[in-house]
KEKE-3310 file (N, C-alpha, C; in steps of 0.2 Angstrom, whole numbers, plus 5000, padded with zeros to 4 digits):
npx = (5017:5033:5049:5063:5076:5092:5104:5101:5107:5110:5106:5096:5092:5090:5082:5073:5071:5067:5054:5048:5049:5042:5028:5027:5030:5027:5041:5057:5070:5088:5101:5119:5135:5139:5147:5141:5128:5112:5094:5089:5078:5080:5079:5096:5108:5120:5133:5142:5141:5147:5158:5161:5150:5144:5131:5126:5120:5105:5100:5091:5073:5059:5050:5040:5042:5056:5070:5082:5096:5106:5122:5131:5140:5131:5128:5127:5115:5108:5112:5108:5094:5092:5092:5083:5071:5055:5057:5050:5039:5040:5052:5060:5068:5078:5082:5087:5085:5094:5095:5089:5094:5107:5103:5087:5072:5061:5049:5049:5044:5042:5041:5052:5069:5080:5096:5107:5110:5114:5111:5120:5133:5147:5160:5167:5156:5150:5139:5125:5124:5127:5114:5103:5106:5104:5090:5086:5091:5082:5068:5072:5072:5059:5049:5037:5029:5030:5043:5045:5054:5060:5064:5072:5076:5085:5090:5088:5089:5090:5101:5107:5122:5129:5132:5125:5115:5121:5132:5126:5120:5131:5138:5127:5128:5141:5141:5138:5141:5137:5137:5127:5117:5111:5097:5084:5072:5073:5067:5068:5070:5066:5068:5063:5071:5063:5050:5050:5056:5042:5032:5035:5036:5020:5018:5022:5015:5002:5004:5012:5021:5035:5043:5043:5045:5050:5053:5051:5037:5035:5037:5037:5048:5062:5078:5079:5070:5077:5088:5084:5081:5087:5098:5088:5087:5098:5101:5102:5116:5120:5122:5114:5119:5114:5117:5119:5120:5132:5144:5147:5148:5158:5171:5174:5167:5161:5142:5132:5142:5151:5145:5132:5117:5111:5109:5111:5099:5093:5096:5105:5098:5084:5084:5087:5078:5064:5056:5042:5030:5019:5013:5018:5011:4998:4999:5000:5010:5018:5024:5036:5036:5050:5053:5054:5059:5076:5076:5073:5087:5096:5096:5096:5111:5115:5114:5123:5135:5137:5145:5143:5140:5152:5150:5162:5164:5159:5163:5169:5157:5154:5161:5177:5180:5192:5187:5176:5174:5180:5172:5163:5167:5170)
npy = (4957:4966:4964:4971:4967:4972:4965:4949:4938:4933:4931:4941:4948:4937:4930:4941:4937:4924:4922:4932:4923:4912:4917:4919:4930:4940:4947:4945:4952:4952:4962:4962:4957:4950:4939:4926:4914:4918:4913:4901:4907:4920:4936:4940:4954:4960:4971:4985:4994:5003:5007:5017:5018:5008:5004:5002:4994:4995:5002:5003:4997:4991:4993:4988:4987:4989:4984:4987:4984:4990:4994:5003:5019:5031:5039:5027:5022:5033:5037:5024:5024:5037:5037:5026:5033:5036:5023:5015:5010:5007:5012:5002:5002:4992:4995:4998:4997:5003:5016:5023:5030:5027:5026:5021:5022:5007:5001:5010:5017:5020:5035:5038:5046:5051:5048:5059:5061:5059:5059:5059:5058:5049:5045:5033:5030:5028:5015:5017:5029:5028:5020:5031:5039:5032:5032:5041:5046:5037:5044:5056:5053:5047:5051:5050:5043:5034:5028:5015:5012:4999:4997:4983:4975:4964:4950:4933:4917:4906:4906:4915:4925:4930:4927:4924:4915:4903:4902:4899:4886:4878:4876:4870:4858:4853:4848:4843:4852:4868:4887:4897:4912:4919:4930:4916:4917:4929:4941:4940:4949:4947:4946:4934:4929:4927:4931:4942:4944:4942:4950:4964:4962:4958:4972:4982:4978:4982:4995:5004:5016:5025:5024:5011:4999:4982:4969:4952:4952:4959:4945:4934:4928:4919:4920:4906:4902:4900:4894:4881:4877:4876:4867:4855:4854:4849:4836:4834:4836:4845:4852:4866:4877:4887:4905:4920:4934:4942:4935:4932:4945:4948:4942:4946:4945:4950:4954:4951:4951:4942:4931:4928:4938:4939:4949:4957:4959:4978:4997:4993:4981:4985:4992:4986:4975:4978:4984:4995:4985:4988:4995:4987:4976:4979:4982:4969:4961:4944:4932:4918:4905:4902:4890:4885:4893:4892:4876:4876:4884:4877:4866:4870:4876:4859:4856:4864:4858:4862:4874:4890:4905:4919:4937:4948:4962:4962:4955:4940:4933:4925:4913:4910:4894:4891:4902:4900:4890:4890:4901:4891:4885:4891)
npz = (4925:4922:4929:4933:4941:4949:4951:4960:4959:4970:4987:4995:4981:4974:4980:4977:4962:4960:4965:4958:4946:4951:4950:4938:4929:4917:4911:4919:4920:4924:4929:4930:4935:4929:4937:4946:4942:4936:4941:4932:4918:4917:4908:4905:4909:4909:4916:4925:4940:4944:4937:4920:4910:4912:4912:4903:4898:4901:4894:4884:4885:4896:4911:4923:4938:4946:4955:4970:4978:4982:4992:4993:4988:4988:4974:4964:4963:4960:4948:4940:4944:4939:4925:4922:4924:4919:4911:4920:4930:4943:4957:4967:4983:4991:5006:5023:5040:5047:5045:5052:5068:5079:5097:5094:5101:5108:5097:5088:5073:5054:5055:5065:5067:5056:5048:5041:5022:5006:4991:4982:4983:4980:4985:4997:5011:5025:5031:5037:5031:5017:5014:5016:5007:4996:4997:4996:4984:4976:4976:4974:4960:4958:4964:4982:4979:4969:4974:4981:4999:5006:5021:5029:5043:5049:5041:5034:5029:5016:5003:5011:5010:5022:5034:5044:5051:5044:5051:5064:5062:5057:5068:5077:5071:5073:5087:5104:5119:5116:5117:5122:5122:5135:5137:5136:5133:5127:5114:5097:5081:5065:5045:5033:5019:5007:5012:5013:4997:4993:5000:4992:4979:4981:4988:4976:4965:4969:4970:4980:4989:4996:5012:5022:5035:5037:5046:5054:5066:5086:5097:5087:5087:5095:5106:5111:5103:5089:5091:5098:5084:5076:5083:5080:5068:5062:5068:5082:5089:5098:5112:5119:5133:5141:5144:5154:5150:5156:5160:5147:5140:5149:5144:5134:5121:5106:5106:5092:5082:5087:5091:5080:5078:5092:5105:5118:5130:5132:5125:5112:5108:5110:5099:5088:5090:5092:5083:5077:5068:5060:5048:5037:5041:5040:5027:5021:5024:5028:5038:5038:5048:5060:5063:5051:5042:5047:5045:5030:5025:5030:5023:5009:5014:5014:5002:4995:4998:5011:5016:5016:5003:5006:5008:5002:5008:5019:5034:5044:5054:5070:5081:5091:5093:5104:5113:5115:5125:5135:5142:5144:5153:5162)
capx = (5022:5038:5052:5073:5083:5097:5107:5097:5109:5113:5104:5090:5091:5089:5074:5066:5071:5063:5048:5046:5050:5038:5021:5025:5028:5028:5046:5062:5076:5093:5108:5123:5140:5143:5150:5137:5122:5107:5091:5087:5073:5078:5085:5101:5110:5128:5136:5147:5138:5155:5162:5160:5147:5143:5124:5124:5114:5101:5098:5084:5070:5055:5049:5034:5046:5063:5071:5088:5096:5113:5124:5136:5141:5122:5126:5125:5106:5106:5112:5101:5088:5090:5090:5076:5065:5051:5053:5048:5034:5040:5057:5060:5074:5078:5086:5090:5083:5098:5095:5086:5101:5108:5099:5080:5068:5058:5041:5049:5041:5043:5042:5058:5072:5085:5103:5109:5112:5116:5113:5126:5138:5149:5165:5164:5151:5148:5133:5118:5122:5124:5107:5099:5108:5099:5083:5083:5091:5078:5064:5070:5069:5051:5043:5038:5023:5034:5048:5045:5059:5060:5068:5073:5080:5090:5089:5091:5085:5093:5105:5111:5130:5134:5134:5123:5112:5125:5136:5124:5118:5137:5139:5124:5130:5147:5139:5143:5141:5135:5137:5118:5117:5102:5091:5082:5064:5073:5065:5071:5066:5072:5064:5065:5072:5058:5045:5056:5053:5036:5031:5041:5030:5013:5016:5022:5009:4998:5008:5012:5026:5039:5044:5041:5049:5052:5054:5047:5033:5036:5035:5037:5054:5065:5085:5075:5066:5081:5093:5081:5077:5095:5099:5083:5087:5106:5101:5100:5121:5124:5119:5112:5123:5109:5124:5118:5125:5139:5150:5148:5152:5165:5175:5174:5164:5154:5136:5130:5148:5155:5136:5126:5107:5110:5110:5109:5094:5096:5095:5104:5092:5076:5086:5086:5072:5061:5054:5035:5029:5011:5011:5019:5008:4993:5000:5002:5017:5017:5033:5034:5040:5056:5059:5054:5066:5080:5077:5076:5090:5101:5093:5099:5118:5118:5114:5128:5141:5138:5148:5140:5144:5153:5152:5168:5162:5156:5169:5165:5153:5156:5164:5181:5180:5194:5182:5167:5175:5183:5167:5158:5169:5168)
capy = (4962:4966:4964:4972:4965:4975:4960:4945:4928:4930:4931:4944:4947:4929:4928:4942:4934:4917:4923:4933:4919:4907:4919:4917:4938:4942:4945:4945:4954:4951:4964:4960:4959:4943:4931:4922:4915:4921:4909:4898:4908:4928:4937:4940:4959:4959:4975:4985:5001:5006:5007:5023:5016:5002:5003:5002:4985:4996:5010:5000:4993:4995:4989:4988:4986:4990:4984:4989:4983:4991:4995:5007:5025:5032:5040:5022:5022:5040:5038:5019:5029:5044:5032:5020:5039:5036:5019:5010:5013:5009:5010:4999:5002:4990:5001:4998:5001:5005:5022:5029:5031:5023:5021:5020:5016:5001:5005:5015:5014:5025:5040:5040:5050:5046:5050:5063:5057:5062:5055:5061:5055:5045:5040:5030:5034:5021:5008:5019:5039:5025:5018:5033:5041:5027:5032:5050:5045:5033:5047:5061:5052:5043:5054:5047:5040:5029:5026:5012:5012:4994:4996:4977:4975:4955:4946:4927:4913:4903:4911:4922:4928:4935:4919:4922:4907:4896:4901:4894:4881:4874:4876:4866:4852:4851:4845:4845:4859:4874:4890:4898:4917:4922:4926:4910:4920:4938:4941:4943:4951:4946:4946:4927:4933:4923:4935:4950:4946:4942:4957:4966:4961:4962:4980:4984:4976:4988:5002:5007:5019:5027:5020:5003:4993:4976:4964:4952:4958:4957:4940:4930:4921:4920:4915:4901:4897:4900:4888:4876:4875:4874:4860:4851:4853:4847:4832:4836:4833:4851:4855:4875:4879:4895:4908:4925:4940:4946:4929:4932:4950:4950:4935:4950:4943:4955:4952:4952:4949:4935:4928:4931:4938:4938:4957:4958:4966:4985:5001:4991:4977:4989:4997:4980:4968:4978:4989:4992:4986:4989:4997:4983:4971:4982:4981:4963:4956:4937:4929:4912:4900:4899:4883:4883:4896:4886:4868:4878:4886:4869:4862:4876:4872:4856:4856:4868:4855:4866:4882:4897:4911:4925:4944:4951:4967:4958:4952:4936:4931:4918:4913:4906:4890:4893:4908:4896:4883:4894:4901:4885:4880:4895)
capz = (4928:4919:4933:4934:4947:4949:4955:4955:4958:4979:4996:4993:4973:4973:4982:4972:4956:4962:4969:4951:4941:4952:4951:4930:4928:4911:4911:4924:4918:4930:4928:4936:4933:4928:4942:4946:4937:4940:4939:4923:4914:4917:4904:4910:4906:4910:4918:4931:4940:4946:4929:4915:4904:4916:4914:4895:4895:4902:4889:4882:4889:4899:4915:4928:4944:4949:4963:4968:4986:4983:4997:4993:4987:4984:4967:4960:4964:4959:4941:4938:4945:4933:4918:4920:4926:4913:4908:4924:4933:4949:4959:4975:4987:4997:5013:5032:5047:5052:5042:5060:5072:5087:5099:5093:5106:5106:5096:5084:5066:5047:5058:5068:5065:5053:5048:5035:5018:5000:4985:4976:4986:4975:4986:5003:5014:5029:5028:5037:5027:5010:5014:5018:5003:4991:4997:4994:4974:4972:4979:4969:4952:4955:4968:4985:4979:4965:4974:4987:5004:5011:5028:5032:5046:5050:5034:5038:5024:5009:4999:5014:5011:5027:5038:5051:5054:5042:5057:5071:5058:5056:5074:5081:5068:5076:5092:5110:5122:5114:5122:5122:5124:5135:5140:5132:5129:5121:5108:5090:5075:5058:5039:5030:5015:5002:5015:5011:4991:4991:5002:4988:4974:4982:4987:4968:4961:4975:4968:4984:4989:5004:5018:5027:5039:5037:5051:5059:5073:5090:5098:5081:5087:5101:5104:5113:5096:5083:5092:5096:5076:5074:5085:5079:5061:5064:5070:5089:5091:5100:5118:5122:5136:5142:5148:5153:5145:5160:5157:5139:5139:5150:5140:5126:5117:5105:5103:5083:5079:5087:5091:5077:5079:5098:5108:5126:5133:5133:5121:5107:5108:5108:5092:5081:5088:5094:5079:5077:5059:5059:5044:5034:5041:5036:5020:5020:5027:5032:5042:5040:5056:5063:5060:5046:5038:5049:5040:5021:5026:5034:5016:5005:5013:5012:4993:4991:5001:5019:5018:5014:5001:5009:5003:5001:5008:5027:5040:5044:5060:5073:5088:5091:5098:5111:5118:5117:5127:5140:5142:5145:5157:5169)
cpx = (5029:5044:5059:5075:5088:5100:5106:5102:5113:5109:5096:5089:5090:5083:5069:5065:5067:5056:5045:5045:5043:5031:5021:5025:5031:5035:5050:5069:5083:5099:5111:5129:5144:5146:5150:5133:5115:5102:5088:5078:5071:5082:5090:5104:5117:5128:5138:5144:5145:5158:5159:5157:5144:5135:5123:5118:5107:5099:5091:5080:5064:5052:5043:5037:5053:5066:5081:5090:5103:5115:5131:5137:5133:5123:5125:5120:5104:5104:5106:5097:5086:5089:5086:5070:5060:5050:5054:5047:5034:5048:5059:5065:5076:5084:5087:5086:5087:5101:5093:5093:5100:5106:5093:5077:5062:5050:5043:5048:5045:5046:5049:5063:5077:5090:5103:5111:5111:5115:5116:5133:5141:5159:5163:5160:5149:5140:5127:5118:5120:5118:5103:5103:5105:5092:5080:5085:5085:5071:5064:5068:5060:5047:5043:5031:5028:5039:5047:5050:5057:5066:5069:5078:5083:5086:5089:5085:5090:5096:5111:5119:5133:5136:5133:5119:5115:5131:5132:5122:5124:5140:5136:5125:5139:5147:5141:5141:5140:5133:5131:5118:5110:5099:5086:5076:5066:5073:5068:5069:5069:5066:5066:5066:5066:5053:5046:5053:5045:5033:5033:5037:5023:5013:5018:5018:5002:4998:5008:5021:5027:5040:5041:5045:5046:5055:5050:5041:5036:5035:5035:5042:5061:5070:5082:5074:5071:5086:5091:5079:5084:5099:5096:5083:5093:5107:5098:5108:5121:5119:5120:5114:5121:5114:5120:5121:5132:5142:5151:5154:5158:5172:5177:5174:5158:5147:5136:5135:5151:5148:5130:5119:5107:5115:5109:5105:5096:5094:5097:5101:5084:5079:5085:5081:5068:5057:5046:5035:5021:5010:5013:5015:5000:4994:5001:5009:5014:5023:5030:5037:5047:5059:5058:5059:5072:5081:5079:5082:5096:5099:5097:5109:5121:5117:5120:5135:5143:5144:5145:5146:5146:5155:5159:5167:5159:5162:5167:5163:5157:5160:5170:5180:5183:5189:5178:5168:5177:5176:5162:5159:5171:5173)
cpy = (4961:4971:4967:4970:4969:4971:4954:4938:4930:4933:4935:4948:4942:4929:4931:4939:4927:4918:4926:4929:4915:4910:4920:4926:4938:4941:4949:4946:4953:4957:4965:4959:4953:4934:4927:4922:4915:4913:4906:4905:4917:4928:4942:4947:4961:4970:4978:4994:5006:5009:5012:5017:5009:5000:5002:4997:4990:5003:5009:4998:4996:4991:4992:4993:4986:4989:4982:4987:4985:4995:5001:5014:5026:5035:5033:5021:5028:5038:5032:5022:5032:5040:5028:5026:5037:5031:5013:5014:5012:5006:5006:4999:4999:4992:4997:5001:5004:5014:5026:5026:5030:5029:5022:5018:5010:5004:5008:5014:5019:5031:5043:5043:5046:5051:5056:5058:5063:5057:5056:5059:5049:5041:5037:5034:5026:5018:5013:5024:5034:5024:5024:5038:5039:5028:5037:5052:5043:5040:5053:5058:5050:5046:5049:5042:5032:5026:5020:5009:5005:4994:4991:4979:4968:4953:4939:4922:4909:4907:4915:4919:4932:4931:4920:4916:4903:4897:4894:4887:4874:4871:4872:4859:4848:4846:4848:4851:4866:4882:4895:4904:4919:4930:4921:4912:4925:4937:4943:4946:4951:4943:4939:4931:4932:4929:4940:4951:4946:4948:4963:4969:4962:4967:4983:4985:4982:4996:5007:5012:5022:5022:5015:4999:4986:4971:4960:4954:4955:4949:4933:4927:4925:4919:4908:4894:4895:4894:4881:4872:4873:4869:4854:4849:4847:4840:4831:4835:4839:4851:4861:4873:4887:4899:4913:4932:4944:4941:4930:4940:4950:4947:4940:4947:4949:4952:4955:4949:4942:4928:4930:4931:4941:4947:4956:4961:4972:4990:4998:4985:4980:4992:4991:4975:4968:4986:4989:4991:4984:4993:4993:4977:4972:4980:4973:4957:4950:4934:4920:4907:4901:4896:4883:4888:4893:4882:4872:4880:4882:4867:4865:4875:4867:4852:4860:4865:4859:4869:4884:4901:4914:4931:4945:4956:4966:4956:4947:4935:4926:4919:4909:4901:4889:4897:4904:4893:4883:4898:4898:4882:4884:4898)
cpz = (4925:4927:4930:4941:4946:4954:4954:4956:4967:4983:4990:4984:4972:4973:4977:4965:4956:4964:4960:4947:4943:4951:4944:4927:4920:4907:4916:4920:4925:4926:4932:4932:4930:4933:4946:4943:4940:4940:4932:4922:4914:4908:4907:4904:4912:4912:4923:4934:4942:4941:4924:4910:4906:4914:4905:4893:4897:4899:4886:4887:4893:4905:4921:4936:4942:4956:4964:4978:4985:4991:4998:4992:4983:4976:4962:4958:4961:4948:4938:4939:4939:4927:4916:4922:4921:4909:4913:4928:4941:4955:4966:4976:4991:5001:5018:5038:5051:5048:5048:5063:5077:5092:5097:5097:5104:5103:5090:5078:5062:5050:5062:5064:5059:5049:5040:5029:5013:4994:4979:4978:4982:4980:4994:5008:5020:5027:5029:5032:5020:5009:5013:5012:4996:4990:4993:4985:4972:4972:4973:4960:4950:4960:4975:4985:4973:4965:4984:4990:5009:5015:5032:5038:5046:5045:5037:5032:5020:5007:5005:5012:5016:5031:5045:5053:5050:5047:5063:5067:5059:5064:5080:5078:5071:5082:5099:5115:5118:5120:5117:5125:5125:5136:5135:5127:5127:5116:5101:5085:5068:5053:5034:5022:5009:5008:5011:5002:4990:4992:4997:4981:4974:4982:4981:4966:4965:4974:4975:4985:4997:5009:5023:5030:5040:5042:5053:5063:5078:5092:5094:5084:5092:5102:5105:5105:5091:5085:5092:5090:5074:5078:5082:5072:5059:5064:5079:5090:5099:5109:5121:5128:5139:5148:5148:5152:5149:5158:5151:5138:5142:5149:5134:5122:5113:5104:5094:5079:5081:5088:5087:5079:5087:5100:5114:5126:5134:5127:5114:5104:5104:5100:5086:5083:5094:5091:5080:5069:5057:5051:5040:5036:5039:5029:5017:5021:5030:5031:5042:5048:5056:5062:5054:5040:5041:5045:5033:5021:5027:5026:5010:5007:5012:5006:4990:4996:5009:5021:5013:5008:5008:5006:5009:5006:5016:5030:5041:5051:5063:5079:5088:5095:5105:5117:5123:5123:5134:5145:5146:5152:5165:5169)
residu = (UNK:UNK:UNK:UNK:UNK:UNK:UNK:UNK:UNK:UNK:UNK:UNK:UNK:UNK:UNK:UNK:UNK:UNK:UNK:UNK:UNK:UNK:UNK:UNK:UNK:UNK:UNK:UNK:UNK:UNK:UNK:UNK:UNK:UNK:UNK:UNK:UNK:UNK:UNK:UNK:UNK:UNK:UNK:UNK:UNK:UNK:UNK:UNK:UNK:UNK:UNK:UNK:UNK:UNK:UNK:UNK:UNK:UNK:UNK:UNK:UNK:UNK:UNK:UNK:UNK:UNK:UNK:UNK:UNK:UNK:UNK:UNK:UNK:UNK:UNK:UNK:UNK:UNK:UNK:UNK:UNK:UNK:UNK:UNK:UNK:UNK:UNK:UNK:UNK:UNK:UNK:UNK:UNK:UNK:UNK:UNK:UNK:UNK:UNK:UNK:UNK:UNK:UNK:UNK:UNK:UNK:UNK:UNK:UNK:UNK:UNK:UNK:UNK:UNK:UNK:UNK:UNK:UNK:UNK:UNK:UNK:UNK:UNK:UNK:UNK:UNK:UNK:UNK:UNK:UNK:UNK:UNK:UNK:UNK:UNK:UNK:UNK:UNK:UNK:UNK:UNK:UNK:UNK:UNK:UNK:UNK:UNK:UNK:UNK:UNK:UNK:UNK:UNK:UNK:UNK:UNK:UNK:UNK:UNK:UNK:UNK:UNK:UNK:UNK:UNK:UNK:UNK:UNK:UNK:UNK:UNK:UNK:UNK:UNK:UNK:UNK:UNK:UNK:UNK:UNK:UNK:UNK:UNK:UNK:UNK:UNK:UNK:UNK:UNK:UNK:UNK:UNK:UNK:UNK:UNK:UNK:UNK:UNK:UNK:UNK:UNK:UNK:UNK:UNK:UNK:UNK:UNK:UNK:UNK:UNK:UNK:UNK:UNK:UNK:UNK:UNK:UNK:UNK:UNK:UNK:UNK:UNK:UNK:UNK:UNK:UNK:UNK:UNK:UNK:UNK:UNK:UNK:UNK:UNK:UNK:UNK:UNK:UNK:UNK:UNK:UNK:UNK:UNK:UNK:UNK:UNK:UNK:UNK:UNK:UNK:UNK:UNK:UNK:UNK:UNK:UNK:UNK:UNK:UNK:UNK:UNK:UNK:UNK:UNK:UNK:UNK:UNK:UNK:UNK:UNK:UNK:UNK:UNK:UNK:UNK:UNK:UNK:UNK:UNK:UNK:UNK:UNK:UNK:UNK:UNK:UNK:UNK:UNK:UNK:UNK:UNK:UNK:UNK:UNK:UNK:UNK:UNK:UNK:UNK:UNK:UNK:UNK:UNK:UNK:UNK:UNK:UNK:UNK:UNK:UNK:UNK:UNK:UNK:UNK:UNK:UNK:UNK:UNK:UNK:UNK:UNK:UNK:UNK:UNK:UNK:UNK:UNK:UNK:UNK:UNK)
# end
């Protein structure tokens, strides 16, 4: 199978470049802008989608799969769309869950509602309409049968550049008192990002298309489980500190933001981690452990001297430790 990355050297362009390169596919093409390098053994196609003439590297060529996780003004996706039409056989979007709109009840699958969008939309456009704007570019050039819409919800692996689990990672390494947002057993739901490519390529290869959501299943993993893996990896220095969500909230402290992963129980709980994904698991999704994304994850940082990248285009995560400490201490 002859792969394109559209992107291809961070967090989830990484993975699927890695997981292609590992299963030996024909050829793995990477384009990307330059400023990072991608993995030894693609062939690597320099250029700026933002830029007049940007796509040039890609006027030739022909390819199996296509897989595009851009985030921004949907016409990007519109125009690479319209220019690989007919020479590749199938395009993959990877999207958002956060394409269906606040609040989603718990349960909710493919079927749920979801935001206006545009694919022609060419100057700013917040995170869900861009998402949900990328899908309906990639749809009209290759149909819905040849345009497959991976709907990830929480990324969390190697590579990541947003710094949520190299947050709590850095943070159960510090030691000490940890403040531990419960309840201990709420459940989480997030996609290891190596699941995320695999899943990716099986279904390619399947030639499947339209919409899938990407998470986790229910029950897979818990704050309980994630900090636990993130103490245990660390070393054990840090001591969970199980606080219940009114002392937290009312320290103003945001969940997602200054406590990565972690939602209070409630409507926007059931909206991030607690989707149904019976259809991708039909299709073959498989989550690996907890802990075991954790440790490769603490492995992967402390190969690269433990700080994370961080996208330009992200805020950063995390809690002040003053908060924490304030917090802790009642």
């Amino acid at each position: 199978m002859r792969v394109l990355m559209l992107g291809g050297t961070e967090f989830v362009g990484r993975a699927v470049t890695e997981a292609a390169l590992a299963r030996g596919h024909d050829e793995v093409s990477v384009f990307h802008r330059g400023r990072h390098e991608p993995p030894a053994g693609v062939e690597a196609l320099h250029g700026d989608r933002t830029a007049e003439g940007g796509l040039a590297a890609l006027a030739d060529g022909e390819w199996d799969v296509v897989v595009d996780t851009w985030s921004h003004a949907p016409a990007a996706v519109r125009d690479t769309a319209r220019l690989l039409a007919g020479r590749a056989g199938r395009y993959v979007y990877v999207s958002s869950r956060s394409v269906h709109p606040h609040p989603t009840p718990a349960g909710a699958d493919e079927s749920a509602p979801v935001v206006t969008g545009s694919p022609d939309e060419s100057g700013e456009v917040d995170y869900p309409r861009a998402k949900r704007g990328g899908e309906l570019a990639a749809v009209r050039e290759f149909g819905l049968e040849g345009a497959l819409l991976v709907r990830a919800g929480l990324i969390l692996g190697p590579w990541e550049n947003i710094g949520r689990l190299p947050w709590w990672l850095g943070r159960a390494a510090r030691g000490g008192e940890m403040l531990a947002p419960g309840p201990r057993d709420l459940g989480i739901q997030y996609i290891d990002c190596r699941d995320l490519a695999e899943w990716i390529l099986d279904a390619s290869g399947a030639g499947l298309g339209g919409p899938y959501t990407l998470v986790s299943p229910e029950g897979h993993a818990t704050m309980g489980s994630l900090l636990d893996a993130c103490v245990r990896v660390t070393g054990g220095r840090a001591v969970p500190r199980w606080t219940g969500p009114e002392p937290i909230l009312a320290a103003g402290i945001e969940p997602w933001q200054h406590l990565p992963v972690w939602i209070p129980p409630g409507e926007l709980h059931d909206t991030m981690h607690r989707s149904a994904v019976t259809k991708a698991l039909a299709a073959g999704l498989r989550c690996r452990p907890v802990e075991e994304t954790v440790a490769d994850t603490w492995a992967w940082l402390r190969s690269i001297g433990g700080t994370a990248p961080q996208r330009a285009d992200r805020p950063r995560v995390g809690l002040d430790p003053a908060v924490e400490a304030k917090v802790l201490a009642g």
